[in-house]
N, CA, C and O atoms as a CHARMM CRD file, in Angstrom:
* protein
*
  324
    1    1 UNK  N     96.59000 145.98300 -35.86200 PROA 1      0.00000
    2    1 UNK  CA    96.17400 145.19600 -34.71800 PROA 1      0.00000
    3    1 UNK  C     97.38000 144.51600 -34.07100 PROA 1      0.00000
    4    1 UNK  O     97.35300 144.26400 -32.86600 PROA 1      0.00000
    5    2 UNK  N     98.27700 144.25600 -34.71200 PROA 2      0.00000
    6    2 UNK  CA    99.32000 143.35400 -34.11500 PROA 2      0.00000
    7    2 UNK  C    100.49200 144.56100 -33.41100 PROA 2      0.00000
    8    2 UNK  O    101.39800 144.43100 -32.58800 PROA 2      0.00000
    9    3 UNK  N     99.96200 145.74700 -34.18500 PROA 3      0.00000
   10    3 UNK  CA   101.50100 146.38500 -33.27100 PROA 3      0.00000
   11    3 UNK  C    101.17000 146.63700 -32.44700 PROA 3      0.00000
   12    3 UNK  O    102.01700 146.56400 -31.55700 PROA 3      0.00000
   13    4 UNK  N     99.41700 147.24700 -31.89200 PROA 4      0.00000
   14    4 UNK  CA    99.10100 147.35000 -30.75300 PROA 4      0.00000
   15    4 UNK  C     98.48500 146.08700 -29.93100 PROA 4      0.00000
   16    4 UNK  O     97.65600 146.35300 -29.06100 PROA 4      0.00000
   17    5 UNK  N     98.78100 144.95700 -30.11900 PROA 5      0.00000
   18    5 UNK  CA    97.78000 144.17800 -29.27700 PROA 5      0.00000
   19    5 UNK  C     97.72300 144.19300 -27.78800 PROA 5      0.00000
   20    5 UNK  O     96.72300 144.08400 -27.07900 PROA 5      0.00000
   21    6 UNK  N     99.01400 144.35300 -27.42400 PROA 6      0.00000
   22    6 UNK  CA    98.86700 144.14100 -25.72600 PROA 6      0.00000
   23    6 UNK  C     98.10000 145.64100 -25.64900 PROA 6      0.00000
   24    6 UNK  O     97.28800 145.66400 -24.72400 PROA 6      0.00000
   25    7 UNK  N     98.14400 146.38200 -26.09900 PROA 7      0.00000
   26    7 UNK  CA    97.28500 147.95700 -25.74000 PROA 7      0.00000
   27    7 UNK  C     95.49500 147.61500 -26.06100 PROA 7      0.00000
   28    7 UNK  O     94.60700 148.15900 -25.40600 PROA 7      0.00000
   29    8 UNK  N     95.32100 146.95700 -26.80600 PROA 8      0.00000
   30    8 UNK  CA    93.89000 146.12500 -27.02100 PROA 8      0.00000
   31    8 UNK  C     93.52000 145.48600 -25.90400 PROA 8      0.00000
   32    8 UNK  O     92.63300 145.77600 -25.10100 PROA 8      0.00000
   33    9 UNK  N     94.44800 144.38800 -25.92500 PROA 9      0.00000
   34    9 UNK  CA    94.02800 143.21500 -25.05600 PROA 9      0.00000
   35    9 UNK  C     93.83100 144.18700 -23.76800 PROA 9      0.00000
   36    9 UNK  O     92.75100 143.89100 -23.25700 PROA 9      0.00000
   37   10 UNK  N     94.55100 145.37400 -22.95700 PROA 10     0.00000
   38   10 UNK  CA    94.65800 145.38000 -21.91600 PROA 10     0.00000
   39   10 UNK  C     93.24400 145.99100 -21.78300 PROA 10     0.00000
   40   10 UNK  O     92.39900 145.77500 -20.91500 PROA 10     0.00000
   41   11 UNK  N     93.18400 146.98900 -23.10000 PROA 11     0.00000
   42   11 UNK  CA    91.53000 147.48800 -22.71700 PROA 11     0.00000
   43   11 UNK  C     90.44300 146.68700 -22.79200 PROA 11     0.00000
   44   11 UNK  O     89.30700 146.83700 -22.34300 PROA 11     0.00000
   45   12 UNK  N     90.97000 145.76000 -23.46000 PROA 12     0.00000
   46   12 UNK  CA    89.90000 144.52000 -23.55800 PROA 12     0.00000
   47   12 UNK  C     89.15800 144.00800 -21.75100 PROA 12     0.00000
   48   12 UNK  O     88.06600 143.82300 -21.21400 PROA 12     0.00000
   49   13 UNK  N     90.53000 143.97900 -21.44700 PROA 13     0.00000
   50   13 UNK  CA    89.90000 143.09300 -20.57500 PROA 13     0.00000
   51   13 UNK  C     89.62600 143.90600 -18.94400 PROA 13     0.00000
   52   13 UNK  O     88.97200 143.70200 -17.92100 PROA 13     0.00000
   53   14 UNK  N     90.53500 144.86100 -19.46200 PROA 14     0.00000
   54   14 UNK  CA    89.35800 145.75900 -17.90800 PROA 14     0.00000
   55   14 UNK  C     88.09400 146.19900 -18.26400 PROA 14     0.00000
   56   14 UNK  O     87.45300 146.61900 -17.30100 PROA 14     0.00000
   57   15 UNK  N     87.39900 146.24900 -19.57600 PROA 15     0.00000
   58   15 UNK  CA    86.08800 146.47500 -19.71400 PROA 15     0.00000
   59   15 UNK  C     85.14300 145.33700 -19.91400 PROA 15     0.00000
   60   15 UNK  O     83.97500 145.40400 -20.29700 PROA 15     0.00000
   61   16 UNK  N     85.71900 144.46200 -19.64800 PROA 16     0.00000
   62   16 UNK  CA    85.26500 143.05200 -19.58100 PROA 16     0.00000
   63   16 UNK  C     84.14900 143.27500 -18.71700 PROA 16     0.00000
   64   16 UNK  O     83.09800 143.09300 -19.33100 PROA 16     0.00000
   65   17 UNK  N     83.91900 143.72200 -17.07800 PROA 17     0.00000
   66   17 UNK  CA    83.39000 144.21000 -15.92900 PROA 17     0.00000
   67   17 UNK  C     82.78000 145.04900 -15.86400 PROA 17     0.00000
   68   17 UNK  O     82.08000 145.40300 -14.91600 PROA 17     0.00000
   69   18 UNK  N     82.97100 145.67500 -17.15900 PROA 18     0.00000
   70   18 UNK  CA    82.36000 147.65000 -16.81800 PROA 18     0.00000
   71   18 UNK  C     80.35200 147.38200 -16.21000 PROA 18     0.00000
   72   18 UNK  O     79.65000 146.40300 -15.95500 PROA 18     0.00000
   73   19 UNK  N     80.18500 148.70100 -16.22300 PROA 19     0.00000
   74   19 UNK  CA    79.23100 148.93900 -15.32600 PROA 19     0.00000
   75   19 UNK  C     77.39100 148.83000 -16.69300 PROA 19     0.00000
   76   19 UNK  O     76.17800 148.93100 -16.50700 PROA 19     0.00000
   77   20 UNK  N     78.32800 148.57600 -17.94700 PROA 20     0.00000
   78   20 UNK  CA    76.91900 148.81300 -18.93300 PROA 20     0.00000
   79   20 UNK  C     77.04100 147.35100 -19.96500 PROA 20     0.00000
   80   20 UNK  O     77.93800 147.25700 -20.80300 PROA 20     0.00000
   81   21 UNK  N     76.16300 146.43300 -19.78400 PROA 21     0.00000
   82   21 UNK  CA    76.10800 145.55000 -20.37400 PROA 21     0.00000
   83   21 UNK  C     76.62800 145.39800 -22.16000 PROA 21     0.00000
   84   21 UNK  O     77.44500 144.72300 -22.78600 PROA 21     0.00000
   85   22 UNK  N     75.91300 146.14100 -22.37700 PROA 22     0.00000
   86   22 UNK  CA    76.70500 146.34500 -24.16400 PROA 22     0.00000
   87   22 UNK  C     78.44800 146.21200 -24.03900 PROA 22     0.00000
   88   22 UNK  O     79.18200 145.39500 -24.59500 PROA 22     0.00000
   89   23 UNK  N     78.75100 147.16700 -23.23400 PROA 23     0.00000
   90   23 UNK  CA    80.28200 147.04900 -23.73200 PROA 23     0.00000
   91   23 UNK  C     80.73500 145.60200 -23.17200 PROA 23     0.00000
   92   23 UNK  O     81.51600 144.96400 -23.87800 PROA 23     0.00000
   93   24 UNK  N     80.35800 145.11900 -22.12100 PROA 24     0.00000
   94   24 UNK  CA    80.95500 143.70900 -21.59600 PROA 24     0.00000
   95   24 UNK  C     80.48600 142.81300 -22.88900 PROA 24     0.00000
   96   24 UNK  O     81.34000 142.25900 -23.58000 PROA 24     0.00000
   97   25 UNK  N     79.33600 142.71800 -23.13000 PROA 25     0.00000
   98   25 UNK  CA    79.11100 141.85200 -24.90700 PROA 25     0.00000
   99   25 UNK  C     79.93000 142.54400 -25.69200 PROA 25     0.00000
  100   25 UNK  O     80.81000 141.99400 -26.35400 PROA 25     0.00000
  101   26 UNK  N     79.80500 143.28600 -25.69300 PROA 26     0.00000
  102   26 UNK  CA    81.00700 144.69700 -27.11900 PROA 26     0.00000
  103   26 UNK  C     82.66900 143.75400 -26.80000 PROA 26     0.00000
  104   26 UNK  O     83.18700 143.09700 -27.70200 PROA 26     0.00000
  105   27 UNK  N     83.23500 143.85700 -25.52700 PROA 27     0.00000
  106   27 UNK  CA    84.44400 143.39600 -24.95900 PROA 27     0.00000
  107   27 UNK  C     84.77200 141.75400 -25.23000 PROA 27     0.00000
  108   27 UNK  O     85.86200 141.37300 -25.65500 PROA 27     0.00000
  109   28 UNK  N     83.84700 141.01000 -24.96900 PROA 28     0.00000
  110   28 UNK  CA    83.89200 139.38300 -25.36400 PROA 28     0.00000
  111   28 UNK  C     83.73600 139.42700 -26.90400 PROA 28     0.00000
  112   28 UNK  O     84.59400 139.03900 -27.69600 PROA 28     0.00000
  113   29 UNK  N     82.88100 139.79800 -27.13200 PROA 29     0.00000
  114   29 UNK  CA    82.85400 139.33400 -28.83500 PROA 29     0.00000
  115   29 UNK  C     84.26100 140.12000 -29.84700 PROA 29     0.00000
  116   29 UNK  O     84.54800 139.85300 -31.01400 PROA 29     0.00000
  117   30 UNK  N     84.83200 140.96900 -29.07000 PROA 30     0.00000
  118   30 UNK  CA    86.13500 141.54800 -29.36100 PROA 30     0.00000
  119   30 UNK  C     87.33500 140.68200 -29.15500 PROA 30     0.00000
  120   30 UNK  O     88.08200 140.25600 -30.03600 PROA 30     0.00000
  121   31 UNK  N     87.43400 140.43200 -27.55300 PROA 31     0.00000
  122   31 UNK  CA    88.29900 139.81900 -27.39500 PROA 31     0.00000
  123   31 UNK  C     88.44100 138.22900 -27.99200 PROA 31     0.00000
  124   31 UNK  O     89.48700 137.57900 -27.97200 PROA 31     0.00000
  125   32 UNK  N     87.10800 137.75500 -28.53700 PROA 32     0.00000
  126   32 UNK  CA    87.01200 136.28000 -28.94600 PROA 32     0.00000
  127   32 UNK  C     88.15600 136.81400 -30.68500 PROA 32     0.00000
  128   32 UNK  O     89.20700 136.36800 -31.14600 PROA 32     0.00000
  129   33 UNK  N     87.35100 137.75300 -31.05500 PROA 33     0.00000
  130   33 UNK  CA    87.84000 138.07300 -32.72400 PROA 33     0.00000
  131   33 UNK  C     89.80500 138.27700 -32.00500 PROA 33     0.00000
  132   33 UNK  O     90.69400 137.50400 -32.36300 PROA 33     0.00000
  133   34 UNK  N     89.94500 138.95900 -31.42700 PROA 34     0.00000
  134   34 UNK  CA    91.43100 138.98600 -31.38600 PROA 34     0.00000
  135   34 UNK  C     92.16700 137.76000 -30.88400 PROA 34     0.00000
  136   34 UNK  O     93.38100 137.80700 -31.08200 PROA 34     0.00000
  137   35 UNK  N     91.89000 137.10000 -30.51700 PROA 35     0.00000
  138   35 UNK  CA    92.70500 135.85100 -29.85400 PROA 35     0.00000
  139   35 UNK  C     92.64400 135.13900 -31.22200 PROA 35     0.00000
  140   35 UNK  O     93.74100 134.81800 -31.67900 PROA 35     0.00000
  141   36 UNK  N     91.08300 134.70800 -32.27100 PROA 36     0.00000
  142   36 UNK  CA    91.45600 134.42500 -33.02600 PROA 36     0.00000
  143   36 UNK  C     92.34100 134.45300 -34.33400 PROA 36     0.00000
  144   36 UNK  O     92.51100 133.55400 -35.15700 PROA 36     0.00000
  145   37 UNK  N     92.93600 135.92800 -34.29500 PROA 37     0.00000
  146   37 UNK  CA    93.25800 136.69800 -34.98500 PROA 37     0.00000
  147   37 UNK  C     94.79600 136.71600 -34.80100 PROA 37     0.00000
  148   37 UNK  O     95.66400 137.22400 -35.51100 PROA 37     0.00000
  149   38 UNK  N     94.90900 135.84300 -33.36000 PROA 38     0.00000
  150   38 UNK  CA    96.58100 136.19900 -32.83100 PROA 38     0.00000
  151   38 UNK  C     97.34400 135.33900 -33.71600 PROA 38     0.00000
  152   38 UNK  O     96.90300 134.43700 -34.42800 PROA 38     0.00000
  153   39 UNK  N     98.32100 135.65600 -33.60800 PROA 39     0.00000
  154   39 UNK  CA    99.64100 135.23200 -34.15000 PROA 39     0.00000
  155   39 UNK  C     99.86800 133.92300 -33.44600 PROA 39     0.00000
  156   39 UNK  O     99.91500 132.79600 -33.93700 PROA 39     0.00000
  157   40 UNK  N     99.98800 134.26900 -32.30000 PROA 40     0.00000
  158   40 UNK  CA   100.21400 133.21200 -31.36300 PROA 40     0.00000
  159   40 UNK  C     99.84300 133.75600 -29.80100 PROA 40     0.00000
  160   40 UNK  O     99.96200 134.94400 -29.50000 PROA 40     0.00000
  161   41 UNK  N     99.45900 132.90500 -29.01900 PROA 41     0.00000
  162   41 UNK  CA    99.14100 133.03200 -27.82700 PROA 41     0.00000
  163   41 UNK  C    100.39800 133.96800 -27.00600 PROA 41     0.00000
  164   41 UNK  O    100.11800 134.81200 -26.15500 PROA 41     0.00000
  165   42 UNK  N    101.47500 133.72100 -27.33200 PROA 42     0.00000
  166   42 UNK  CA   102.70500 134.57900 -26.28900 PROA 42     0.00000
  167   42 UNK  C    102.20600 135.49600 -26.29400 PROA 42     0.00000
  168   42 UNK  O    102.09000 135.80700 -25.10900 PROA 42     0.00000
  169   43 UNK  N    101.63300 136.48300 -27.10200 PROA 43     0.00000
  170   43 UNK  CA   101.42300 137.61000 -26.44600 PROA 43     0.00000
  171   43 UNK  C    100.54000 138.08700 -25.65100 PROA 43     0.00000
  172   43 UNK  O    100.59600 139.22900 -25.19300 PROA 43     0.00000
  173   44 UNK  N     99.61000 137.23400 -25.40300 PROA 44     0.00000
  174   44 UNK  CA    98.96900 137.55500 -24.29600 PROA 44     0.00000
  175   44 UNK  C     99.02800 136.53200 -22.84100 PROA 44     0.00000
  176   44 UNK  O     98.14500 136.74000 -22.00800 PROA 44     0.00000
  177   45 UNK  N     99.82700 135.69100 -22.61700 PROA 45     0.00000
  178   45 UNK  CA    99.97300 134.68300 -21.79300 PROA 45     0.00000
  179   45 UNK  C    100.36200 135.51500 -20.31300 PROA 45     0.00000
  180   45 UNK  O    100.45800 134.73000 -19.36900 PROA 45     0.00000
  181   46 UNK  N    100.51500 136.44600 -20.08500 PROA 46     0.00000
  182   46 UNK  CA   100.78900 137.01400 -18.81900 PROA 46     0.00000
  183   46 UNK  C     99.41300 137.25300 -18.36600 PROA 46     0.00000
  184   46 UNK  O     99.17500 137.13500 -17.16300 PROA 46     0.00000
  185   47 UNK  N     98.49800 137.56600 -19.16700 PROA 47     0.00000
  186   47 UNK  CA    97.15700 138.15600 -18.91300 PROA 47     0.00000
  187   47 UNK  C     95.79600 136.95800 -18.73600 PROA 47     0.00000
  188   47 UNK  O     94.59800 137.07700 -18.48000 PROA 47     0.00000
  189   48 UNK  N     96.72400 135.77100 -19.02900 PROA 48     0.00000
  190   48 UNK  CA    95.64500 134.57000 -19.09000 PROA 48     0.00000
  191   48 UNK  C     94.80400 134.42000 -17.98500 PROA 48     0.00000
  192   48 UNK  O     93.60300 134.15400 -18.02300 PROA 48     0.00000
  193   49 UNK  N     95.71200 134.65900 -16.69600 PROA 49     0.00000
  194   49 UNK  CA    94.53600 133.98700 -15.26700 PROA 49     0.00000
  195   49 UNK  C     93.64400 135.46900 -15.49000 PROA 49     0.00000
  196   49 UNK  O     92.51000 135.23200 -15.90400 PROA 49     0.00000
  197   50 UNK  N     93.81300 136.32000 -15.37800 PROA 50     0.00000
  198   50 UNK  CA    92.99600 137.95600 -15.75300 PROA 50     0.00000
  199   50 UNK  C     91.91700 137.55300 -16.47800 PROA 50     0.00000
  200   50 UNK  O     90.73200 137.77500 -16.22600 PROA 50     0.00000
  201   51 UNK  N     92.45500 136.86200 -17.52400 PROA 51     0.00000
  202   51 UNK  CA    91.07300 136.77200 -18.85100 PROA 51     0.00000
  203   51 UNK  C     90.20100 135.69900 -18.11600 PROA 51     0.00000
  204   51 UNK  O     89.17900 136.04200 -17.52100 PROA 51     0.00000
  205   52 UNK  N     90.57500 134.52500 -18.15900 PROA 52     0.00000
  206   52 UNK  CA    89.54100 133.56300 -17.10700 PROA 52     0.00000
  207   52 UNK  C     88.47200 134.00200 -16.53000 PROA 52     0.00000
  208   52 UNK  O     87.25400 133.94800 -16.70100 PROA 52     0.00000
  209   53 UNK  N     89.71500 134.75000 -15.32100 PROA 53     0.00000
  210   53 UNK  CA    88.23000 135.22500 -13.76900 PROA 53     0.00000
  211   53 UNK  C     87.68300 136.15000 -14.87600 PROA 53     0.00000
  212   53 UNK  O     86.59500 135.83500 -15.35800 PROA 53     0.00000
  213   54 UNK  N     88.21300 137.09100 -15.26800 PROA 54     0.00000
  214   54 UNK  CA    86.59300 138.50700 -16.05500 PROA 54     0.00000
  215   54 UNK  C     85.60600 137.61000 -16.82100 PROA 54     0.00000
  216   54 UNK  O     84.42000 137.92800 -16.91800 PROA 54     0.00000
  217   55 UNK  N     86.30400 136.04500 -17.57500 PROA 55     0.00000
  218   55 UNK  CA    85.12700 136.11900 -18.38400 PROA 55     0.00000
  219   55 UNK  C     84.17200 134.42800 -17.57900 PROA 55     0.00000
  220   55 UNK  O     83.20000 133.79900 -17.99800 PROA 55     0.00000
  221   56 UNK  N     84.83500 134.28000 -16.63900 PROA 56     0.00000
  222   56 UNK  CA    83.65500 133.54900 -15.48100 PROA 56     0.00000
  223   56 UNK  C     83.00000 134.37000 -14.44500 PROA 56     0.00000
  224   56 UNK  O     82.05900 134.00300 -13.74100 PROA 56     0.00000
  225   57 UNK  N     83.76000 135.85000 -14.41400 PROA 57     0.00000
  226   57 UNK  CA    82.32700 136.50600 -14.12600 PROA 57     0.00000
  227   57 UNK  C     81.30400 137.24000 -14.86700 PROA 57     0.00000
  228   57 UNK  O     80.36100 137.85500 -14.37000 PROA 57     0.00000
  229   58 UNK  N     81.60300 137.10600 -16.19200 PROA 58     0.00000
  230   58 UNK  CA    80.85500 137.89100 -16.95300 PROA 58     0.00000
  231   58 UNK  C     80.00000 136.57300 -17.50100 PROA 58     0.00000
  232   58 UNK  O     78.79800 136.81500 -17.59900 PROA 58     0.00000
  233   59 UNK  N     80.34400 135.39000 -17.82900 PROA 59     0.00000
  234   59 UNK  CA    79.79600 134.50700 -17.74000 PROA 59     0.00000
  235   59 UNK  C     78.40400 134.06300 -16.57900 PROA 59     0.00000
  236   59 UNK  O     77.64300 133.11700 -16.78300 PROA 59     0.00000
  237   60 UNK  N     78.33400 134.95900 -15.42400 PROA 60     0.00000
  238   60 UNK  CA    77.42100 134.61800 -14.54200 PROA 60     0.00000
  239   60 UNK  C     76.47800 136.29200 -14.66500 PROA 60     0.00000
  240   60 UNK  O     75.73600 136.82500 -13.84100 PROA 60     0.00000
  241   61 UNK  N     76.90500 136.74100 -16.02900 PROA 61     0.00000
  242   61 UNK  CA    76.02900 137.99700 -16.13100 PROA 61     0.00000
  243   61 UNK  C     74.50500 137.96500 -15.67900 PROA 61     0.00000
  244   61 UNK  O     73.96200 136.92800 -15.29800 PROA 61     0.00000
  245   62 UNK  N     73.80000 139.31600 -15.76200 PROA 62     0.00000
  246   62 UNK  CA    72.31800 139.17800 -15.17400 PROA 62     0.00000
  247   62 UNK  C     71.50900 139.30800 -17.16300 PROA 62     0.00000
  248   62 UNK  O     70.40900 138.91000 -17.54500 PROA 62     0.00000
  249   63 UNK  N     72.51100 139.93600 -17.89000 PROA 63     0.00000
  250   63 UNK  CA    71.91300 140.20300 -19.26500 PROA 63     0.00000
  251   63 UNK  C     72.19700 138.58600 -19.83400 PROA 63     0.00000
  252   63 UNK  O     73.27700 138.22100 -19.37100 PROA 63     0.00000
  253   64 UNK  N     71.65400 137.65000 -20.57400 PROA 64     0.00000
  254   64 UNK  CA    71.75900 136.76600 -21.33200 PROA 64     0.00000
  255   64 UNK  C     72.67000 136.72800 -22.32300 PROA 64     0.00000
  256   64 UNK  O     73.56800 135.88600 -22.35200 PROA 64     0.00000
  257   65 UNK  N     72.46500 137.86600 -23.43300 PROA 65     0.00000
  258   65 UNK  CA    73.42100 138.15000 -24.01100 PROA 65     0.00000
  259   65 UNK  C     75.07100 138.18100 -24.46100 PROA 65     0.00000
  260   65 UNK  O     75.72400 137.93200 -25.47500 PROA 65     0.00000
  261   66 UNK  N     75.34700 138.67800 -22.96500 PROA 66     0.00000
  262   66 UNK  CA    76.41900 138.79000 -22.48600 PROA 66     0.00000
  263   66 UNK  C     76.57300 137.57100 -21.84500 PROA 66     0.00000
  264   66 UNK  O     77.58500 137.26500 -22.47600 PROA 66     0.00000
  265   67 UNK  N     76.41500 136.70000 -21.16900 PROA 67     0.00000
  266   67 UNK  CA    76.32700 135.42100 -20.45000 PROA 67     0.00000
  267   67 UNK  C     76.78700 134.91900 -22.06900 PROA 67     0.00000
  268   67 UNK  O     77.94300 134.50300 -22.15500 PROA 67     0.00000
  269   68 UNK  N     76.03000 134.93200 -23.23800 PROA 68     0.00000
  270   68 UNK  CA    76.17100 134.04400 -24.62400 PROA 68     0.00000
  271   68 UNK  C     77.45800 134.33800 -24.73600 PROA 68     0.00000
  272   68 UNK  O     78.39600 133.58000 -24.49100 PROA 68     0.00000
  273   69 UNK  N     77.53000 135.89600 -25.26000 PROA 69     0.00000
  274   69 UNK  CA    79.01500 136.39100 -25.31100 PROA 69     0.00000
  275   69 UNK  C     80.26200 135.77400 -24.85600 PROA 69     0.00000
  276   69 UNK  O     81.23700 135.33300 -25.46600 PROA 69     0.00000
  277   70 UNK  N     79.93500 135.87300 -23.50700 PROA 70     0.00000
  278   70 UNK  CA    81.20100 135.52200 -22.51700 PROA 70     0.00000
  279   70 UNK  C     81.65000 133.53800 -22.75400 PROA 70     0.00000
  280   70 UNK  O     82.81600 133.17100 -22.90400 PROA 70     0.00000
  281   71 UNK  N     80.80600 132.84500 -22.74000 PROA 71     0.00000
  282   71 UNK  CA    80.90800 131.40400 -22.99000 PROA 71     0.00000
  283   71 UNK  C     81.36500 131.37300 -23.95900 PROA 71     0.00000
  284   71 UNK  O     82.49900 130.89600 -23.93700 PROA 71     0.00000
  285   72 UNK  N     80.68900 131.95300 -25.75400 PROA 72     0.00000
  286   72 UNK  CA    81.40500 131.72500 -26.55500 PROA 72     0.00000
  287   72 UNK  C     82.66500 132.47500 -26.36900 PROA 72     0.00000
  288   72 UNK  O     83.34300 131.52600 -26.76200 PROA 72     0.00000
  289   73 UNK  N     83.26300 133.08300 -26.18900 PROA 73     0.00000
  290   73 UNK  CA    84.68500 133.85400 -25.70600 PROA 73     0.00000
  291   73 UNK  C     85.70600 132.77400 -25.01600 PROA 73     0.00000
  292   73 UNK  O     86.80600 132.56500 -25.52800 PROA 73     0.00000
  293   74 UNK  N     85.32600 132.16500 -23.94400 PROA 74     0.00000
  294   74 UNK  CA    85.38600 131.30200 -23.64400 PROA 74     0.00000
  295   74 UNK  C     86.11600 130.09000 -23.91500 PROA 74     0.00000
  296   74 UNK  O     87.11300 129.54700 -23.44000 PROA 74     0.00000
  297   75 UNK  N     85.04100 129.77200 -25.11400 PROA 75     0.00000
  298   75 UNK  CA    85.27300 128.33600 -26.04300 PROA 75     0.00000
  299   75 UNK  C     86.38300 128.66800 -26.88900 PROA 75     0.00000
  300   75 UNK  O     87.31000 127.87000 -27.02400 PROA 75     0.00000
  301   76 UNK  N     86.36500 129.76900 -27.46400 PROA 76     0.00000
  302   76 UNK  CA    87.83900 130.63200 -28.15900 PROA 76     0.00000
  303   76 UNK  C     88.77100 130.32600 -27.40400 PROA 76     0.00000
  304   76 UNK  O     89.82500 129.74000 -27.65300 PROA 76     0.00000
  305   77 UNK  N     88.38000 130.72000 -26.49100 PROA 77     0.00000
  306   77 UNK  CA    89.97100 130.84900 -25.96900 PROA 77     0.00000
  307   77 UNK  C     90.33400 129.05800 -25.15400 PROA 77     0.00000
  308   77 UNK  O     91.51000 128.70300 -25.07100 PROA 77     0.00000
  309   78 UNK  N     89.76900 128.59100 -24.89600 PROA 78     0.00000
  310   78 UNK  CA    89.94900 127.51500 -24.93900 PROA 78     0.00000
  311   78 UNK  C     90.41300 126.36900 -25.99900 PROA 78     0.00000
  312   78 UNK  O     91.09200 125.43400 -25.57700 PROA 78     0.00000
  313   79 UNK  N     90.14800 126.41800 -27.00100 PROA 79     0.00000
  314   79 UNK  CA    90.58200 125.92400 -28.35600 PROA 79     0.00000
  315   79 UNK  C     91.65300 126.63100 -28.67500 PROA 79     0.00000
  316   79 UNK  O     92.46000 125.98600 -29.34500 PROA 79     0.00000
  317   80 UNK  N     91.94800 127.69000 -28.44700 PROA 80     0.00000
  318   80 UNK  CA    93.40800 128.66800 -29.56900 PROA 80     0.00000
  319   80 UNK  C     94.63000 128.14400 -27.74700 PROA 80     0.00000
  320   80 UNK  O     95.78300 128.48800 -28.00700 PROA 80     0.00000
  321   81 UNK  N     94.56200 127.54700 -26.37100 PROA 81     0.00000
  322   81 UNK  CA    95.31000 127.07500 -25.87400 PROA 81     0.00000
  323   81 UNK  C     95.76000 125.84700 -26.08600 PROA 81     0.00000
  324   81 UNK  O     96.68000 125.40000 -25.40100 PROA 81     0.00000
């Protein structure tokens, strides 16, 4: 996980949006486990304003689920800054 993370994170977060609800819950509850998982934030700090907007719009999802997903994701990543 650590040798590839920016190759994670990047797929992480363009499927943040995708077009099928599962993977956007599949994508937050991923990306929450890897941030917690990081070493340290540098490596993903270029991608921070990116992660935000995907997960305040996935946050205004139409599935609930994913709306849960995305907030707790969220709160992760808010605490590990």
């Amino acid at each position: 996980v650590h040798k590839y993370h920016k190759e994670i994170l990047d797929d992480l977060v363009a499927n943040l949006t995708s077009g099928q609800w599962r993977v956007r819950m599949s994508c937050c509850n991923a990306l929450a486990d890897l941030l917690r998982g990081a070493q340290s934030l540098h490596q993903s700090l270029e991608q921070l304003p990116t992660i935000w907007l995907q997960l305040f719009r996935v946050m205004d999802d139409v599935h609930e689920g994913t709306r849960q997903a995305a907030t707790s994701t969220a709160n992760v990543l808010s605490k590990v800054m």
